[in-house]
C-alpha positions as CSV (number, residue, x, y, z in Angstrom):
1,X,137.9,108.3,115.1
2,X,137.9,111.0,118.0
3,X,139.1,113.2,114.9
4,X,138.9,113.7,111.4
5,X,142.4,113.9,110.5
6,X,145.6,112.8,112.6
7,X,146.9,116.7,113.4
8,X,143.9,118.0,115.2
9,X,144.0,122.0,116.4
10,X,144.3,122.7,119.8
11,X,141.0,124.1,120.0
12,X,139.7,120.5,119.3
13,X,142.1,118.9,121.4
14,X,140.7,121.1,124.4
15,X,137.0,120.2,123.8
16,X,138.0,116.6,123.3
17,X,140.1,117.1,127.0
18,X,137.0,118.3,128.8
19,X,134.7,115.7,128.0
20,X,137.0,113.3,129.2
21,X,137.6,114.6,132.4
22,X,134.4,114.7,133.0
23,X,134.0,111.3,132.3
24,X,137.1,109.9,134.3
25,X,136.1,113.1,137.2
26,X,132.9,111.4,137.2
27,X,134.8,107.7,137.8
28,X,132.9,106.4,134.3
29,X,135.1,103.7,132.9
30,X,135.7,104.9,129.7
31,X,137.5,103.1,126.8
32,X,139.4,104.9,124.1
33,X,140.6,102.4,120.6
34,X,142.6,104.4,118.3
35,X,141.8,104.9,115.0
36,X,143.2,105.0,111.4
37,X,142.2,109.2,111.7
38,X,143.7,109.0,114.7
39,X,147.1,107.9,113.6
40,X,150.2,108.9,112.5
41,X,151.8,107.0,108.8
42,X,155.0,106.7,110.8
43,X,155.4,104.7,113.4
44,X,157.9,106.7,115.2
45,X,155.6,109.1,115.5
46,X,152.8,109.9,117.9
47,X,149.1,109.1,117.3
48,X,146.4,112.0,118.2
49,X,145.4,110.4,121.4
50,X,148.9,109.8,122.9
51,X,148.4,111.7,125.8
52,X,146.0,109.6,127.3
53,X,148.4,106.6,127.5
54,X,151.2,108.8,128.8
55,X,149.4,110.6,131.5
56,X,147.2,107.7,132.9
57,X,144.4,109.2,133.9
58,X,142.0,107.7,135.8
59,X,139.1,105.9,134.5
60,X,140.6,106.2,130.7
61,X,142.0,103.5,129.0
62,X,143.9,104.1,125.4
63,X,144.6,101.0,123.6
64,X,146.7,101.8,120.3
65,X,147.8,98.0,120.1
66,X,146.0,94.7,119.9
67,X,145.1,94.2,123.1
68,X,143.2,91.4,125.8
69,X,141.2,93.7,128.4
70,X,140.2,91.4,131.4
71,X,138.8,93.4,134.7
72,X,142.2,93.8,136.5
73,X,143.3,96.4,133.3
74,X,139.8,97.6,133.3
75,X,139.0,99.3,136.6
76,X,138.0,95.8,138.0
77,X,134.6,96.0,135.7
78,X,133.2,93.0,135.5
79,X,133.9,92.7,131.8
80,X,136.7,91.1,128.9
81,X,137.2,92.8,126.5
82,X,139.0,92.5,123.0
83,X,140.2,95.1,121.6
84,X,141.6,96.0,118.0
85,X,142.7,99.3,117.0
86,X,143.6,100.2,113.5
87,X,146.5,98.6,112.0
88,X,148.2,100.2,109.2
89,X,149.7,98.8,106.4
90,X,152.9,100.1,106.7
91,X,152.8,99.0,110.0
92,X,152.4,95.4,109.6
93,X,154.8,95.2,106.6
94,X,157.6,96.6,109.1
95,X,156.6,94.2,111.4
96,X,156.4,91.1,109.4
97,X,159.8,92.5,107.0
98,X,157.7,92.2,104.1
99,X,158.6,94.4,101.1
100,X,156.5,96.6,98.8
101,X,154.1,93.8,97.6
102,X,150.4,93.7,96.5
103,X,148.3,95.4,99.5
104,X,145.8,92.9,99.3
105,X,148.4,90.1,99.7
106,X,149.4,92.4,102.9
107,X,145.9,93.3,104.1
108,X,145.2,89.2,104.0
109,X,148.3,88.6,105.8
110,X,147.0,91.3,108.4
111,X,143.6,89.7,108.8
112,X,145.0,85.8,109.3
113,X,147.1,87.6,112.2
114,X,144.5,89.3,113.8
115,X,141.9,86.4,113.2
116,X,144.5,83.6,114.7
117,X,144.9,86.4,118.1
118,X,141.1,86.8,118.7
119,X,141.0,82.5,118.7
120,X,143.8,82.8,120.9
121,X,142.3,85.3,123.2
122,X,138.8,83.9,123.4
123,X,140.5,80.1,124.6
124,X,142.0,82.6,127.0
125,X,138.9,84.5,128.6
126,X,136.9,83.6,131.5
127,X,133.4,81.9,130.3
128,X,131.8,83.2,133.8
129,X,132.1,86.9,132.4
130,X,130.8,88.6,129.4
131,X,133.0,88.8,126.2
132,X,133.0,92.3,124.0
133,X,135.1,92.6,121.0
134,X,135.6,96.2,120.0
135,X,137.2,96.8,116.9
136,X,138.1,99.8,114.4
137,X,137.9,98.6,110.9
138,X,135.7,96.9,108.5
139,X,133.8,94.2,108.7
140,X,132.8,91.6,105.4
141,X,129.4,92.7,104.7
142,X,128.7,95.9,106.5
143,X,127.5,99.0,104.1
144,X,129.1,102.1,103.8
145,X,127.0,105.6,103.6
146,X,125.7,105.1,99.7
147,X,125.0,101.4,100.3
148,X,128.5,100.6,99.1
149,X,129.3,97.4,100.6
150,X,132.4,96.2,102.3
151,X,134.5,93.7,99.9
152,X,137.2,91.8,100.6
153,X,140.7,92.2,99.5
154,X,141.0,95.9,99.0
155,X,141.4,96.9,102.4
156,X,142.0,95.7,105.8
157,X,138.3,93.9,106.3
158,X,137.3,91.4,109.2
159,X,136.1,88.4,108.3
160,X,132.1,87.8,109.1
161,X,133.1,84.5,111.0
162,X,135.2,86.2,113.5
163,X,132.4,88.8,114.8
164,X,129.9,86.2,114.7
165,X,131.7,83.8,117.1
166,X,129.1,82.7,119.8
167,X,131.6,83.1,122.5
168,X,131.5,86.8,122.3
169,X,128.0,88.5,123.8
170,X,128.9,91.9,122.0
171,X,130.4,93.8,119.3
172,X,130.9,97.4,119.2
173,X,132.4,98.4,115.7
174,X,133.8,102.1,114.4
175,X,135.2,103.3,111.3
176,X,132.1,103.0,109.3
177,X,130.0,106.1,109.8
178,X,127.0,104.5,108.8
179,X,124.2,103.2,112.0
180,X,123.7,99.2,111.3
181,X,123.8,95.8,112.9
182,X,125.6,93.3,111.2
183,X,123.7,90.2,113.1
184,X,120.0,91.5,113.6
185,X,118.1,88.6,115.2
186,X,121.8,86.3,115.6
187,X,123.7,84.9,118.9
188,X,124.9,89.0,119.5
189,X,124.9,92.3,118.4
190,X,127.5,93.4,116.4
191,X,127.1,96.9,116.1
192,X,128.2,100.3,113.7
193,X,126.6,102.6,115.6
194,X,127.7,105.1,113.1
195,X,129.8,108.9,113.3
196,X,127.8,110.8,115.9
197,X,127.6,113.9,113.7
198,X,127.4,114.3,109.7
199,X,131.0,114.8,108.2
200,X,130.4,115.6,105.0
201,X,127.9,115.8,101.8
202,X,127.6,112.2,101.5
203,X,126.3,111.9,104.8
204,X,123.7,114.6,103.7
205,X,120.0,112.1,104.2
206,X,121.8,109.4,107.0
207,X,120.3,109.6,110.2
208,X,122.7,109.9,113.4
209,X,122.3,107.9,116.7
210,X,124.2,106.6,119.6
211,X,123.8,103.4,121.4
212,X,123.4,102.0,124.8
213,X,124.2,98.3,125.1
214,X,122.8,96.1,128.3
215,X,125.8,93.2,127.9
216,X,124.5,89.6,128.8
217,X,126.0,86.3,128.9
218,X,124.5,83.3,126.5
219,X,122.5,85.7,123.9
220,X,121.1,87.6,126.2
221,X,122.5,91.0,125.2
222,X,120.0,94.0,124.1
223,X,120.7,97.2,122.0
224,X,119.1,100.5,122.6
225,X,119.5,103.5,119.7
226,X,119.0,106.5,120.5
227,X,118.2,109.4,118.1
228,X,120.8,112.4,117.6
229,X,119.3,115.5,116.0
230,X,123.2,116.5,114.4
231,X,123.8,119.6,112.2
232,X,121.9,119.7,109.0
233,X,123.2,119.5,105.8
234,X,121.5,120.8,102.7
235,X,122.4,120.0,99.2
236,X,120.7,120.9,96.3
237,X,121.7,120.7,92.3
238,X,120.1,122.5,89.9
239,X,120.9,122.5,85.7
240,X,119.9,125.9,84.2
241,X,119.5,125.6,80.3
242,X,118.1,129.5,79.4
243,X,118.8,132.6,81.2
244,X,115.3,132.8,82.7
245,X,116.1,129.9,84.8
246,X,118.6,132.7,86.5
247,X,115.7,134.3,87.7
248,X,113.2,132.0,88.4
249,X,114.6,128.4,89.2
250,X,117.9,129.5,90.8
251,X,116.6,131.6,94.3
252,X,113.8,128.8,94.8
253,X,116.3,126.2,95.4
254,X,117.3,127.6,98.7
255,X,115.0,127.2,101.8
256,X,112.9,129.9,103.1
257,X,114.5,132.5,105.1
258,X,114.7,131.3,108.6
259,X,115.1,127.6,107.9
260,X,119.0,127.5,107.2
261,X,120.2,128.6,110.4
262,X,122.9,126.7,111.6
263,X,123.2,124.2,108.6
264,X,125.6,123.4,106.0
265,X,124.9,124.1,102.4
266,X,125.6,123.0,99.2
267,X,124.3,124.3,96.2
268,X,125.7,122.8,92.6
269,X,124.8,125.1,89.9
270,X,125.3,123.9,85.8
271,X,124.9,126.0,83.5
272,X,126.0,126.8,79.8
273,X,129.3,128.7,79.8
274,X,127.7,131.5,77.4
275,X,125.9,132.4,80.4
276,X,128.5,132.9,83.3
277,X,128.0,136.1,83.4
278,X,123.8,135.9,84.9
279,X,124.9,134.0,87.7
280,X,124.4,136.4,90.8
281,X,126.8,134.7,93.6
282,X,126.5,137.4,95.8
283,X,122.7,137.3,96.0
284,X,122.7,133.7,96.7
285,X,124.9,134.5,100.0
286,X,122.9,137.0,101.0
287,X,120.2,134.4,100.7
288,X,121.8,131.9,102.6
289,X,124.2,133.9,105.2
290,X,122.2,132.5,108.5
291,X,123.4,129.3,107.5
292,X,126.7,127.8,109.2
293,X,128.4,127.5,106.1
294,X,127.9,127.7,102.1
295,X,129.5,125.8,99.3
296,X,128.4,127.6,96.0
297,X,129.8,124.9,92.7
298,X,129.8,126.7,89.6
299,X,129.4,123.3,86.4
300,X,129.7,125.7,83.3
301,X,129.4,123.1,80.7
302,X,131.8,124.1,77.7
303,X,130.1,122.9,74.1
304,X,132.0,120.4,72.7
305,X,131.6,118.6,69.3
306,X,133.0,115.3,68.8
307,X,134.9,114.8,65.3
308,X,135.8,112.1,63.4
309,X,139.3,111.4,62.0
310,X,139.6,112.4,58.0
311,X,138.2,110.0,55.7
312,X,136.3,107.6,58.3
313,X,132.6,107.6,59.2
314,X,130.9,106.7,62.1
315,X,129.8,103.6,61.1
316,X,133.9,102.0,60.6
317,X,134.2,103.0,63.7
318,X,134.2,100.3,66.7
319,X,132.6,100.9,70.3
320,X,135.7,101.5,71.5
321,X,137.2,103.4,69.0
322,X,134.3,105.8,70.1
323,X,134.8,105.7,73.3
324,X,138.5,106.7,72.8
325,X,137.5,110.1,70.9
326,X,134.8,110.7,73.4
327,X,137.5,110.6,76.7
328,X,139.4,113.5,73.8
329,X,136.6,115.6,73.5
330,X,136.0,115.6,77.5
331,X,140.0,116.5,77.9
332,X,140.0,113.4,80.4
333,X,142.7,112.2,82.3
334,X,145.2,109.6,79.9
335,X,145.5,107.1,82.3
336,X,142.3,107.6,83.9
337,X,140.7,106.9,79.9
338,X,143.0,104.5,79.1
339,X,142.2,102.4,82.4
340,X,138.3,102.7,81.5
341,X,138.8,101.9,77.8
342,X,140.8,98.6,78.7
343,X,137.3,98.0,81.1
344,X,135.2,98.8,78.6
345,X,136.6,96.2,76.3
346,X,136.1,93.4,78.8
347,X,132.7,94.2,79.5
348,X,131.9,94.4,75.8
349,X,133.8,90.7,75.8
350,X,132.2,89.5,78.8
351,X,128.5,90.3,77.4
352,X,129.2,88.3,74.5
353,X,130.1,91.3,72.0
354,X,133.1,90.9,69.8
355,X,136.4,92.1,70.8
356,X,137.7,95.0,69.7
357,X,140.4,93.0,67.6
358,X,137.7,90.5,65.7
359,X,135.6,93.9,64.8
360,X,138.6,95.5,63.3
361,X,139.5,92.4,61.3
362,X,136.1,92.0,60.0
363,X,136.6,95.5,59.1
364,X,139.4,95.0,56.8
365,X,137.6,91.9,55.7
């Protein structure tokens, strides 16, 4: 995404400008793939980047639809190349007059489509010239910051087949901000090479590169990473259980004075609610005010006991029944509790426990 959301400020907008006039003042053939930050829910609407399309400036190309790239659309680089921007949902059920169904009967719908236009595209393209399929999306398999892996079904997700076809040389990816190569060792690179600067927390310990890619025919094709220092992002959590942890844990948990300029901060702090009032906020700004920015996340934990209904003990009780006065005592969400209990039963099934039924009629057995 050239932003993070799809109504960027102006001040953005001119900093985004600049660097591409540079690059199209400088005759670099640059290639812009919009995407799903990038773009507007409505399709009447205009997507952040629509200015690049409308003004045709030279040496910038803005695709926003599925589109074959062969040299003569390219500034005559000796390149083809495939490119898919996002696709949204709402999109391709307006397109395809489907009504408000399942999204993952949608999203599969979506990826038979785009799969059957790469096949057709690649019968299309010259086998003298090297092949690049740029994409913004997900791809089966690929790991999201967290190691959370890519699954298929509950979003719009590329198939591994598809990337791996040995009629492309290359594969340049976005969406996932997380560096990786989906194919290390295979027929091509097929490359995340990740958000070039840390967005949030989560992204706290990843490291930050970009890439250069030499683009070869028959295998040939060879990646080059190169390290970006980005803006640092500190987060620390600390529990407090007696009010000489105030004192004494608390200020330690920030860096020395001198090693937070310019970073972001983030400093979770639990504590018994008894003792709200021994938390000293402003000290811990003065602490960290060289730093770019600080997120200070009070946790006072609010003593709760859990109690059983009249004449029951604990031992009548099932699992679940438990569970249910636990999600009570933790003033959780009712459909949020009820959704975990109903998991909680099949899991308890699935392990080879009895159901929560067969325990209660044993029960009254």
């Amino acid at each position: 995404d050239a932003y993070k959301d799809r109504t960027p400020v102006p001040t953005f907008q001119r900093e985004w400008g600049r660097r591409m006039m540079r690059l199209s003042q400088a005759r670099i053939p640059t290639l812009l793939l919009v995407g799903n930050h990038d773009l507007s829910p409505s399709a009447a609407r205009a997507h952040a980047l629509q200015e690049y399309e409308t003004l045709s400036i030279p040496y910038i190309q803005c695709v926003s639809r599925p589109r074959l790239l062969v040299p003569e659309t390219l500034f005559n680089v000796p390149v083809q190349v495939l490119a898919l921007p996002w696709v949204s949902r709402s999109s391709l059920m307006a397109a395809l007059n489907l009504s408000a169904e399942d999204p993952r009967d949608v999203y599969a719908q979506l990826e038979e489509r785009l799969g059957a236009l790469v096949q057709i595209w690649l019968e299309q393209v010259d086998p003298s010239l090297p092949v690049v399929l740029t994409a913004h999306g997900s791809v089966e398999g690929a790991v999201y910051g967290g190691e959370r892996t890519v699954m298929l079904g509950a979003d719009l997700v590329l198939q591994r087949s598809l990337v791996r076809d040995e009629r492309l040389d290359y594969v340049a990816l976005g969406h996932i901000h997380k560096p990786q190569n989906l194919d290390e060792g295979g027929h091509h690179p097929i490359i995340y090479p990740g958000s070039i600067e840390r967005v949030d927390f989560g992204e706290a310990a990843d490291e930050k590169f970009f890439v250069i890619a030499d683009v070869k025919k028959n295998g040939q094709t060879s990646v080059d990473w190169r390290k970006l220092k980005g803006r640092r992002f500190i987060d620390r959590m600390v529990r407090l259980e007696n009010p000489a942890d105030f004192a004494e844990k608390l200020p330690a948990l920030l860096p020395a004075c001198g090693s937070l300029e310019g970073a972001m901060v983030r400093l979770v702090v639990e504590y018994p609610y008894a003792y709200e009032n021994l938390l000293d906020e402003t000290l811990l700004r003065k602490q960290a005010e060289e730093s770019f920015e600080f997120h200070l996340v009070r946790r006072p934990i609010h003593e709760t006991r859990i109690r059983i209904p009249q004449n029951q003990t604990i031992s009548s009780l099932t699992p679940i029944d438990l569970l249910g006065i636990y999600w009570k005592t933790v003033n959780a969400d009712e459909n949020e509790s009820q959704a975990i209990q109903s998991l909680a039963a099949e899991i308890i099934r699935a392990a080879g426990g009895d159901s929560p039924v067969e325990m209660a009629s044993e029960r009254e057995a």
